[in-house]
N, CA and C of each residue as an Amber inpcrd file, in Angstrom:
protein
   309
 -21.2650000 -13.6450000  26.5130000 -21.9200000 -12.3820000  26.2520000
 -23.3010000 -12.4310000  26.9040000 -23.5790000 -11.2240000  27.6640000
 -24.9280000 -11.2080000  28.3220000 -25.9540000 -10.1540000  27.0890000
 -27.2680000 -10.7870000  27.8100000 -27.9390000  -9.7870000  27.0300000
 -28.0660000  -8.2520000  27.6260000 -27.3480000  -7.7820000  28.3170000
 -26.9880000  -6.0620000  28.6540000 -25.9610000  -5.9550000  28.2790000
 -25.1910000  -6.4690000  27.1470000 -24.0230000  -6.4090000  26.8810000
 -23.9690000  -6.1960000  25.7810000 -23.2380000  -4.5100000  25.3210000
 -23.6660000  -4.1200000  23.7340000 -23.2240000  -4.9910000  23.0970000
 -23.4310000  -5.2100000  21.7370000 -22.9750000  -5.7650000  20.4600000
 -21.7080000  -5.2800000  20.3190000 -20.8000000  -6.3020000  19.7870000
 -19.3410000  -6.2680000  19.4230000 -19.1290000  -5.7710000  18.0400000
 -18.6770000  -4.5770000  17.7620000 -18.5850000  -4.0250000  16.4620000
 -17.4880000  -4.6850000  15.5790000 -17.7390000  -5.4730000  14.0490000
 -16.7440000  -6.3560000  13.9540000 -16.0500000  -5.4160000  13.3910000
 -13.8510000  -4.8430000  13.6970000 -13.4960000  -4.7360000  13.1520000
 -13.5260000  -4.5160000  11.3780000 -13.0300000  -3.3910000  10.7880000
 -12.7310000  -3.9850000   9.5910000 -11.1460000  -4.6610000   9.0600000
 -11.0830000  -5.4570000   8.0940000  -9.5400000  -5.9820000   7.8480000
  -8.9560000  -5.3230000   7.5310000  -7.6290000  -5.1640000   7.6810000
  -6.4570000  -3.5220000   7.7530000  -6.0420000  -4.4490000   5.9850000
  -5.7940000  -3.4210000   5.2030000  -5.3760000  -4.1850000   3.8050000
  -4.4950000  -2.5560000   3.6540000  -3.2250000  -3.1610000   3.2800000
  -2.2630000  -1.9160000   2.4520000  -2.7530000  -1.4380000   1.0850000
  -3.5960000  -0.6890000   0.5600000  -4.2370000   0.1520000  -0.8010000
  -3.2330000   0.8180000  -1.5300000  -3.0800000   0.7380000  -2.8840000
  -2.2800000   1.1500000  -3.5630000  -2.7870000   3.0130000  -3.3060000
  -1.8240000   3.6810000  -3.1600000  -2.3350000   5.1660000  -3.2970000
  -2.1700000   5.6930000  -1.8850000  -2.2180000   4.7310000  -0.5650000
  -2.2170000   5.4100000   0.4550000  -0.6350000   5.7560000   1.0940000
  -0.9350000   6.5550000   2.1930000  -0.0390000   7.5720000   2.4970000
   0.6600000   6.9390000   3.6530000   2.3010000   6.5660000   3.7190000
   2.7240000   5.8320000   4.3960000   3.5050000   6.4970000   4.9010000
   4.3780000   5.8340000   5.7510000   5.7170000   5.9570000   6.5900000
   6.5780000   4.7550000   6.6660000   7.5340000   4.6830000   6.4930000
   8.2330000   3.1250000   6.8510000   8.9950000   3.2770000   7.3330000
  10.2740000   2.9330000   8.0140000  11.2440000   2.6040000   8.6780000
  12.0360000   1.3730000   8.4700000  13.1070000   1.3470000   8.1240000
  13.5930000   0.3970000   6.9230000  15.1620000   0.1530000   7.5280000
  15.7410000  -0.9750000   7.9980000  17.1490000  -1.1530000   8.1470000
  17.8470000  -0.4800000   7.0770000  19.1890000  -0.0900000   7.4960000
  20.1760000   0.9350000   6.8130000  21.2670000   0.0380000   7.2400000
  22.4310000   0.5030000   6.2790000  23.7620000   0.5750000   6.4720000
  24.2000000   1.1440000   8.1690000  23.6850000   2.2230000   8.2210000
  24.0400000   3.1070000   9.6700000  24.1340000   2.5510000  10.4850000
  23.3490000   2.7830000  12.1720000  22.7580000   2.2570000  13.1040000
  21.7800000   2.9150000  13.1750000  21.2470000   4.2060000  12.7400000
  19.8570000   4.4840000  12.5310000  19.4110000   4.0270000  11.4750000
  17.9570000   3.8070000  11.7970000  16.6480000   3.3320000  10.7820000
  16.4530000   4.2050000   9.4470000  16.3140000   3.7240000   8.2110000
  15.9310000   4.4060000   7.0720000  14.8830000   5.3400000   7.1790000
  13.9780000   6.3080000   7.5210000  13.1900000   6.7610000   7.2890000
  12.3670000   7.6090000   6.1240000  11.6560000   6.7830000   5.5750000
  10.8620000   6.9670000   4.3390000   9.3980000   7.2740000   3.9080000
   8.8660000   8.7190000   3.7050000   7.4730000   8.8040000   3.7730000
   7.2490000   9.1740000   2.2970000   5.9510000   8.7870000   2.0520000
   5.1520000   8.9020000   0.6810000   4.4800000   7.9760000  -0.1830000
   4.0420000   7.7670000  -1.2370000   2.4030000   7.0450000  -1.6090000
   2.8380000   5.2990000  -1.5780000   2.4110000   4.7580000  -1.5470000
   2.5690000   3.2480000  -1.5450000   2.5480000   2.9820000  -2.9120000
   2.6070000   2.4360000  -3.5640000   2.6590000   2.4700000  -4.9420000
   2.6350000   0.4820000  -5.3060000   2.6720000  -0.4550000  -4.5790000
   2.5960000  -1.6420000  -4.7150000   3.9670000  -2.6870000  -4.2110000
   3.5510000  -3.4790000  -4.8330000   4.5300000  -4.6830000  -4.1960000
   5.0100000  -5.1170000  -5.4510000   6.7870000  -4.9170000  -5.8660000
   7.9960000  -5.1960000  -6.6690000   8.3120000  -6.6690000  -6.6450000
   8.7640000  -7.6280000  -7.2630000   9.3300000  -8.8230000  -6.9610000
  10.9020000  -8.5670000  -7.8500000  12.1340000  -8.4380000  -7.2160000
  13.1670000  -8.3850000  -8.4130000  13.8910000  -8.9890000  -7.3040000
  14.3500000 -10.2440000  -8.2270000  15.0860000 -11.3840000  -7.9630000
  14.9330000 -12.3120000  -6.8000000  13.5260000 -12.3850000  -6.9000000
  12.7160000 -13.2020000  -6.2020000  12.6700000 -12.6490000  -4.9090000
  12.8750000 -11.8010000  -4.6200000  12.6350000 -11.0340000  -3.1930000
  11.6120000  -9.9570000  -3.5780000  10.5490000  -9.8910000  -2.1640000
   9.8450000  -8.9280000  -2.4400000   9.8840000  -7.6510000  -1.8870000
   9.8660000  -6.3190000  -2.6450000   9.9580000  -5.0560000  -2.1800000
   8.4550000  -4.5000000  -2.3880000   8.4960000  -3.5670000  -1.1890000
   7.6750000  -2.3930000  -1.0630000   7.9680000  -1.2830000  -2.1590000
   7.1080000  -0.4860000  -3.3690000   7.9020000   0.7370000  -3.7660000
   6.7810000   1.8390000  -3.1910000   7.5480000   2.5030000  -2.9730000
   7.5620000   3.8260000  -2.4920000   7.5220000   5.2000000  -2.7530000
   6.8580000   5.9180000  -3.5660000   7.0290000   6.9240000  -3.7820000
   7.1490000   8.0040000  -3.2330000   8.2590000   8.6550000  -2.9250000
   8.9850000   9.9270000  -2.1230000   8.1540000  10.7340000  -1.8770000
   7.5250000  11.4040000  -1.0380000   7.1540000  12.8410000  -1.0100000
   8.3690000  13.8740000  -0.9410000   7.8000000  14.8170000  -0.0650000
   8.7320000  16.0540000  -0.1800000   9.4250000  15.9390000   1.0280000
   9.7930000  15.6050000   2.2670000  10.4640000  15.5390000   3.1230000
  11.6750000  15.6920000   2.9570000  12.0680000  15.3630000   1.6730000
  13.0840000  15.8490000   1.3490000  13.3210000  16.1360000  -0.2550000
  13.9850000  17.1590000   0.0320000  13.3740000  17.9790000  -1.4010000
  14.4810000  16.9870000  -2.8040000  15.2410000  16.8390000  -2.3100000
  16.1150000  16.2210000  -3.8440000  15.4620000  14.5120000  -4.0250000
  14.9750000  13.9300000  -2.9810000  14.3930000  13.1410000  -3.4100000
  12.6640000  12.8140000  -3.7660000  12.2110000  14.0980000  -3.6280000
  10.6520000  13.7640000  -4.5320000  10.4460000  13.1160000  -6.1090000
   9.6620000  12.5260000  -5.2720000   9.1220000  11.6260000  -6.5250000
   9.8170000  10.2430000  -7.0810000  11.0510000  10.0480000  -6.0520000
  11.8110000   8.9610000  -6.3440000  10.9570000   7.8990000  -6.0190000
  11.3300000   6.6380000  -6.3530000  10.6040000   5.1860000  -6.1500000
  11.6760000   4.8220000  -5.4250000  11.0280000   4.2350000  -4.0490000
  12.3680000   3.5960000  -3.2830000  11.6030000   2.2720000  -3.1080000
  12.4140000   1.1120000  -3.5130000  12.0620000  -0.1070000  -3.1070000
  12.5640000  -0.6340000  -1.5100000  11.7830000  -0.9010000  -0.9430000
  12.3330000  -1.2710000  -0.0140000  11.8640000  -3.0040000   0.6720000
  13.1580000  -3.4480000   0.3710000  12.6400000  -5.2910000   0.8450000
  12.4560000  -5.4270000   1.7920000  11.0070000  -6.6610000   1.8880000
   9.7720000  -6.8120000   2.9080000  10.7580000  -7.0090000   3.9030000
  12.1890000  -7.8010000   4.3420000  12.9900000  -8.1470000   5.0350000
  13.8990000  -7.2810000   5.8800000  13.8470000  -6.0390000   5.1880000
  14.4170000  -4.9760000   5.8600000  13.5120000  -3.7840000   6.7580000
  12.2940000  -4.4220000   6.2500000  10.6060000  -3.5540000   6.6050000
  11.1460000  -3.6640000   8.5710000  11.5150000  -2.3640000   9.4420000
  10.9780000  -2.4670000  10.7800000   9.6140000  -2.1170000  11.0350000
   8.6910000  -1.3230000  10.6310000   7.7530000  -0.7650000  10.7170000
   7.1460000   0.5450000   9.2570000   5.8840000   0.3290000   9.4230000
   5.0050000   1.2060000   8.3690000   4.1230000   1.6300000   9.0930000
   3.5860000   2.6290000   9.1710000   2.8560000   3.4560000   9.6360000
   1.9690000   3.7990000   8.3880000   0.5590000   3.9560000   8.6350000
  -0.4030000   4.1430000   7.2820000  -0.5740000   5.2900000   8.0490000
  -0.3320000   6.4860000   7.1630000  -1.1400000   8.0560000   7.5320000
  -2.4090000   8.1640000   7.1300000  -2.7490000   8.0020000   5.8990000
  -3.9060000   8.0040000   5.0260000  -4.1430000   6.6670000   4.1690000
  -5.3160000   6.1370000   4.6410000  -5.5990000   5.0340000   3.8710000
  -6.6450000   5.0010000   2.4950000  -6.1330000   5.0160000   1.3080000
  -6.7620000   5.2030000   0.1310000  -7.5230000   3.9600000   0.0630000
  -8.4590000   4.0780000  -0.5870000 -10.0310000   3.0650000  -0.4520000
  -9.7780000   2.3520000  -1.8800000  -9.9740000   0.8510000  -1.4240000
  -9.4880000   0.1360000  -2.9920000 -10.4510000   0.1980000  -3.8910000
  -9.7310000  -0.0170000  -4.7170000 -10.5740000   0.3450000  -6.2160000
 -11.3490000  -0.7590000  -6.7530000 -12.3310000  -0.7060000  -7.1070000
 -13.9200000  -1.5880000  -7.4060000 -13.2710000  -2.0900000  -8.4520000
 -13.2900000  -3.6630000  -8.2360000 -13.0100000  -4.6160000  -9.2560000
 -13.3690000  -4.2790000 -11.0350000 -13.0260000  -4.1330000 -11.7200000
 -13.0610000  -3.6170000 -13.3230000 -14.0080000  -4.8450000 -13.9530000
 -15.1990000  -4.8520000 -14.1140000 -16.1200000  -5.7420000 -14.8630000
 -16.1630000  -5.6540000 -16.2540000 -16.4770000  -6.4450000 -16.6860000
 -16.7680000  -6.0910000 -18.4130000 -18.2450000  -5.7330000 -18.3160000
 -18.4730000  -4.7880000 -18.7870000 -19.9140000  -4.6650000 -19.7860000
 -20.8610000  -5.2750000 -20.7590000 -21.8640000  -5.7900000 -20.6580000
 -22.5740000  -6.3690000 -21.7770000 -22.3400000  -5.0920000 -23.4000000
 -22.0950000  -3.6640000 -22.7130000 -22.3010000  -3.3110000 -23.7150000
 -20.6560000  -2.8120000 -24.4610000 -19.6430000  -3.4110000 -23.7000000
 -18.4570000  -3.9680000 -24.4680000 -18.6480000  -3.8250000 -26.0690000
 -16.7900000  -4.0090000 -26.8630000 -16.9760000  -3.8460000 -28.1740000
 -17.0680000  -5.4390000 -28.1120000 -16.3160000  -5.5400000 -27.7210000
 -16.6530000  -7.1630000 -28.2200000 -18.0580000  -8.2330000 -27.8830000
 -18.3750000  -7.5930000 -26.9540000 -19.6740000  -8.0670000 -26.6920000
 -20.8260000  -7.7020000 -28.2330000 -20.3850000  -6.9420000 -28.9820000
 -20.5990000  -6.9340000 -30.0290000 -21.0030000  -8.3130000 -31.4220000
 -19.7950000  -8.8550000 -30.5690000 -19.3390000  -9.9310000 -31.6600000
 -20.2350000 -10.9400000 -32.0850000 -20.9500000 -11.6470000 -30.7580000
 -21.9680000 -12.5900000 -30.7230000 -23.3200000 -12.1180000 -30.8050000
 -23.9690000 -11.7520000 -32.0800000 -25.1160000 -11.0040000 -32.0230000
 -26.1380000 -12.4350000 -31.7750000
């Protein structure tokens, strides 16, 4: 790096946020790809495999609002539309009930 050489803006780290607005593409039975859009909703573990769940938007109308799990193994691609901003670690309060306890 020279000194006429702007500053390197560091990236920020890409993290999947519970709440944000996805797309996935998911192996099928078919020969076309599953295609699945709507909120991210977290990471499932059932029977020791891990799934994506999914909550449906409207793309298609009989399935809104469904939860589709979909295993990390069948994942071809996710697309983040909207990335929801994670939520500030939950602290306790000094002025807690139980902080009460130890006067």
């Amino acid at each position: 790096m020279t000194p006429d050489s702007p500053p390197t803006a560091k990236k920020p780290s890409i993290v999947l946020t519970v709440g944000s607005k996805v797309r996935v593409r998911s192996a099928s039975s078919d020969e076309e790809a599953l295609l699945s859009n709507g909120v991210f909703r977290g990471l499932v573990s059932v029977g020791g495999d891990n799934s994506l769940a999914l909550e449906l938007d409207d793309s298609v109308k009989e399935e809104k609002g469904r939860i589709r799990l979909i295993p990390l193994n069948a994942l071809l691609s996710l697309d983040v539309i909207e990335a929801a901003k994670p939520e500030e670690e939950k602290r306790a309060d000094s002025t807690s009930a139980s902080a009460g306890y130890f006067r």
